[in-house]
N, C-alpha and C positions, 0 to 999 in steps of 0.2 A: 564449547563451540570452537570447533578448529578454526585458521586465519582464513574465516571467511569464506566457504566451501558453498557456493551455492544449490548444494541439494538438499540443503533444508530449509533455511527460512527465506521465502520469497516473496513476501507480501506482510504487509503490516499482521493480516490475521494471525501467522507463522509464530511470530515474534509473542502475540499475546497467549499464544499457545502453550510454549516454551517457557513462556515468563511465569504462568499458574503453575506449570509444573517446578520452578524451582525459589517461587517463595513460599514465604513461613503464609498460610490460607492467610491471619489477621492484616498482615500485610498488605496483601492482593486483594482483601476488601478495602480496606482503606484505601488505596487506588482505583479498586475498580467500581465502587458504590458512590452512589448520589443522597438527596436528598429523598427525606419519604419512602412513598412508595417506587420513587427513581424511573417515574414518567417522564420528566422532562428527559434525563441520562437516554432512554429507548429513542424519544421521540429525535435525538440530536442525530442519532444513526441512521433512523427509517428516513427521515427526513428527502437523505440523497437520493433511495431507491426511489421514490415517486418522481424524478425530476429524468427526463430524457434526451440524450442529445441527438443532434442534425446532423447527421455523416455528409461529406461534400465531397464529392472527386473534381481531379481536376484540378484544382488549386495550385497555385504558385506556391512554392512552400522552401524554395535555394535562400541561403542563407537564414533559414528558422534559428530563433535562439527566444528566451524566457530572460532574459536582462531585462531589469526596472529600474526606476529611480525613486526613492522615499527620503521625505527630509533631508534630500541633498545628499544622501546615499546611495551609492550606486550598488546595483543587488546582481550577484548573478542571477535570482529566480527568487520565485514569489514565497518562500516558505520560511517561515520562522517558528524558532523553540518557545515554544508558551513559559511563562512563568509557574514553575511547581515548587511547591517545598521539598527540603528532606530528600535530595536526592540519594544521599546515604542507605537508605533502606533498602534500595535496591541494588546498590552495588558500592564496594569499598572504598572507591576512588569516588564517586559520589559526584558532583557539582564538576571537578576538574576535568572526569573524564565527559561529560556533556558537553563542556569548553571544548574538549580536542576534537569531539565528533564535528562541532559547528566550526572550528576554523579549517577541518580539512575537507570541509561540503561547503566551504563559503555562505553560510547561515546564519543571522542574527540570533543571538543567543538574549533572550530577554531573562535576568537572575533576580530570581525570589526573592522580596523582603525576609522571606523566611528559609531562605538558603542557608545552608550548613557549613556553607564556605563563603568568607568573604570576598566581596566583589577583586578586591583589590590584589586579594591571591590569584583571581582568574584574569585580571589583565595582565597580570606579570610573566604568564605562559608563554613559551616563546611562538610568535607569532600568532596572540589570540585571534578569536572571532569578536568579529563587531556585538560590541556589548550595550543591550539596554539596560535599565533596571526599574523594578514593582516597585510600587511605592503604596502603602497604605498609610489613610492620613492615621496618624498620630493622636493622643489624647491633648497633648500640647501640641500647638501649631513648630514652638521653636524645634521640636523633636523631629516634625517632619520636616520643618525645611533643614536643619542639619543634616539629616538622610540621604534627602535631595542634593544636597551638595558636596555629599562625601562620595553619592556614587557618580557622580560627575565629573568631581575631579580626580576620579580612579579611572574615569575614559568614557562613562558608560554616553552614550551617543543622544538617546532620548530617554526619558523619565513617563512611566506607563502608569498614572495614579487609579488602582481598582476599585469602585466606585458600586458594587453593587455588593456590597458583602460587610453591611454596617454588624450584622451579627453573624455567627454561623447558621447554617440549616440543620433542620431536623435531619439527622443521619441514623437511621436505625441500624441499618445493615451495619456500620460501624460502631456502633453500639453493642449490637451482638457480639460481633466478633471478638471482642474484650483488648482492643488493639489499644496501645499506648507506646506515647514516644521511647523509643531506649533512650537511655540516661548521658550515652553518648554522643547524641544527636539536639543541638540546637540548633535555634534563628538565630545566627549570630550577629544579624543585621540589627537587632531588639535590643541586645545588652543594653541594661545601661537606660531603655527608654522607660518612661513612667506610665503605666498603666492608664487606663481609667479607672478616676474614684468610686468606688462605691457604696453607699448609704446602706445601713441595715435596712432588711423589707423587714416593715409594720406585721402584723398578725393578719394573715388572711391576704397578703401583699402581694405582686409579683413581683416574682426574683430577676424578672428582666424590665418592666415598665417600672415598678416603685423603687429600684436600687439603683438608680442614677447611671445607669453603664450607655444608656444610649444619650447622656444627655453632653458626649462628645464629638456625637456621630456625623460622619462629614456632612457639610452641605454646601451649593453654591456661590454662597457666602467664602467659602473655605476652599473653594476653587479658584475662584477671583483672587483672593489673596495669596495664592501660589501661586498663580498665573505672573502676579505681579513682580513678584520673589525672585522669579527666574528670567529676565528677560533673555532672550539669545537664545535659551534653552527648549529644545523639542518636548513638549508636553502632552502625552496623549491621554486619554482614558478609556478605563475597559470595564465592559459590563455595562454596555448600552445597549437597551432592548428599544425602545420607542423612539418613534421618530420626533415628540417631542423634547425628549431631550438630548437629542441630534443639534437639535434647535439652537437649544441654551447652549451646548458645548459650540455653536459658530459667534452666539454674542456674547462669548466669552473668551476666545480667541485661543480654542483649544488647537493645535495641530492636525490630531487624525483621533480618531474611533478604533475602538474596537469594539464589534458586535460579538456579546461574548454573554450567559447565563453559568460562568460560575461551572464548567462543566456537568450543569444539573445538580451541583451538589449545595446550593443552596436555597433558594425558593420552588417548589416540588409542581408541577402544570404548566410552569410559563412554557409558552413557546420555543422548537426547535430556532437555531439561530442560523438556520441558511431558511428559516420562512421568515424570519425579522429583519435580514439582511435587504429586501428589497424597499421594505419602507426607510428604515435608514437613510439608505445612498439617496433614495428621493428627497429625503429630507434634508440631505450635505448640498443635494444642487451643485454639485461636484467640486465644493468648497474646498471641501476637507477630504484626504486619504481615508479608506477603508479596509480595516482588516479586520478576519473574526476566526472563531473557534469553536471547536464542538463537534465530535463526532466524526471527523475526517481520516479515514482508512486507505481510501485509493486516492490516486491521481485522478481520475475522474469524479473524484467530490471534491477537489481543489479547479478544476474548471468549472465545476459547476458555480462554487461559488467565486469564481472572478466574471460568468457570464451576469450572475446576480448585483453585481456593481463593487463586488471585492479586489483590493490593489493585491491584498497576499494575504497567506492564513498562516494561522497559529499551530502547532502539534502537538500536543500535550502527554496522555499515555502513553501512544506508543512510541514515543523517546523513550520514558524509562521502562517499558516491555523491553527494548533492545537491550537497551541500558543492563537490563537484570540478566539479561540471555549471555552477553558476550563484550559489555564496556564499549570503552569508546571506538572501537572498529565494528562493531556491532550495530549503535544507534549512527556511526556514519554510512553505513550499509541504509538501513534505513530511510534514511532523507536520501539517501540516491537512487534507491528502490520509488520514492515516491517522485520524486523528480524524473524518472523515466517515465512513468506511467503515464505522467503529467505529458512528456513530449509525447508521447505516444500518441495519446486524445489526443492532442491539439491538431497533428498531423492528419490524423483521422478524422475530424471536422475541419479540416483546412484551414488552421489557423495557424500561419506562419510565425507571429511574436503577439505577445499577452493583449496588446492592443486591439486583436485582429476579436478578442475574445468580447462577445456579449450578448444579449439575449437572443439576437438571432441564432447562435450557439446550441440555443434546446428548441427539442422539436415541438413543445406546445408553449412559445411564449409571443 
């Protein structure tokens, strides 16, 4: 892709289009497959075509801008990089060149526990992007709060603990594909950490219930005591479907949500997460920040879901769809591509700055 030429990719679709065509297929299923039969994956997409918005003329609209503020953050606009492993597979520069796309779209960059570059190399970029960082708990607590405090004190702003992914999902599509790590490619966030134990399965046992692997698996318990770990520190968690435990994350003095299934790729039927998003927010009672992920292509599925009670959304794939098409001028195309679209609607329902945004926003709510 030449620097940039907009007579080809114009739209997030463009970019996934482009990107099939220039990965190895195993690859491109390992990104593009879910869980199962990858119902929930369908349903993250359909999800927005059912939802409609309220065109409004008229409107005051001089001075419009998409500025927010999160945990004492001040954002140009509501969009952030989800955490993905292994950005390497799809492009050489890997992890550093998604840094550059996010500090020159002024972007919160949330970095993988199982990123391939360490944190610490992507704040040292001259003039990073505001850095989060994933955290999954650990089989030892000491390993996670060590994690916790190394990506912190590398800059990263908030600490995102994912919480719905005690095992992997059933992945078949990935399975088929015969896809495996290259030998080049680590979490290099993991070095170093200890496994969970695992017991021999008995005859006749299961290899996941009778071998001790789950019996590390976060719990409440294990939230609280990180909660505590960290005072000062922004703590969110991700991979909240229910409003119950929206709940628990307010009596436990989490910062913000994220409404997030794993982008389908681990429990196979749960619900789209812009239809989870409204019991959520109902259930923060406007406590807590909300952001979520899944399935978002246009700018008008990022209004959608800020009219659904969302502060800003996550972008997962198509970062590295760009990513694989054209590097960091590429995936920065991208988020600027969706961030017009994004002004666009707004202008177009009459909503002057993100506040302006809410259910009165779609035309059947």
């Amino acid at each position: 892709m030449n620097a940039l030429s907009l007579s080809s990719p114009l739209c997030a679709q463009d970019y996934a289009d482009l990107a099939r065509e220039r990965l190895d297929p195993a690859v491109w299923t390992w990104l593009e497959s879910g869980g199962a039969d990858e119902i929930t994956v369908r349903a993250n997409r359909d999800a927005y075509a059912g939802v409609r918005l309220r065109s409004r003329a008229l409107r005051p609209l001089a001075g419009a801008h998409t500025r927010l503020e999160l945990n004492g953050q001040a954002l140009a606009h509501p969009i952030l990089i989800a955490p993905m492993a292994w950005h390497g597979l799809v492009h050489p520069d890997a992890e550093q060149a998604t840094a550059l796309a996010a500090a020159a779209t002024h972007t919160p960059f949330i970095v993988s526990a199982q990123s391939g570059t360490p944190i610490e190399t992507l704040a040292a970029l001259p003039g990073p992007p505001p850095l989060w960082f994933q955290l999954y708990a650990q089989a030892r607590r000491d390993d996670t709060l060590a994690l916790a405090r190394r990506a912190a004190g590398a800059g990263a702003r908030t600490l995102v603990l994912t919480v719905d992914a005690p095992v992997n999902g059933v992945r078949n599509a990935e399975q088929r594909s015969g896809f495996h790590l290259p030998g080049h490619i680590r979490s290099v966030h993991l070095d170093g950490l200890s496994p969970p134990a695992a017991r021999p399965t008995p005859p006749g046992g299961s290899p996941l219930f009778d071998s001790g692997l789950l019996d590390a698996a976060p719990t409440w318990d294990d939230v609280a005591w990180l909660r505590a770990q960290l005072p000062g520190t922004a703590l969110w968690l991700k991979g909240i479907l229910d409003p119950d435990d929206a709940r628990a994350a307010l009596a436990h003095g989490i910062d913000g949500l994220i409404v997030s299934n794993h982008g389908g790729r681990c429990l196979d039927t749960l619900p789209s997460t812009l239809d989870a998003l409204p019991g959520i927010a109902q259930a923060a009672e406007g406590r807590l920040p909300i952001l979520m992920d899944g399935g978002i292509r246009r700018g008008t599925d990022i209004l959608k879901a800020l009219a659904l009670g969302a502060r800003g959304v996550l972008i997962g794939r198509p970062v590295l769809h760009a990513l694989a098409v054209g590097g960091a001028p590429a995936a920065a195309h991208l988020i600027q591509v969706l961030r017009g679209e994004l002004e666009v609607a707004m202008a177009l329902t009459g909503c002057r700055m993100l506040a302006d945004i809410g259910p009165e926003t779609l035309w059947d709510r």
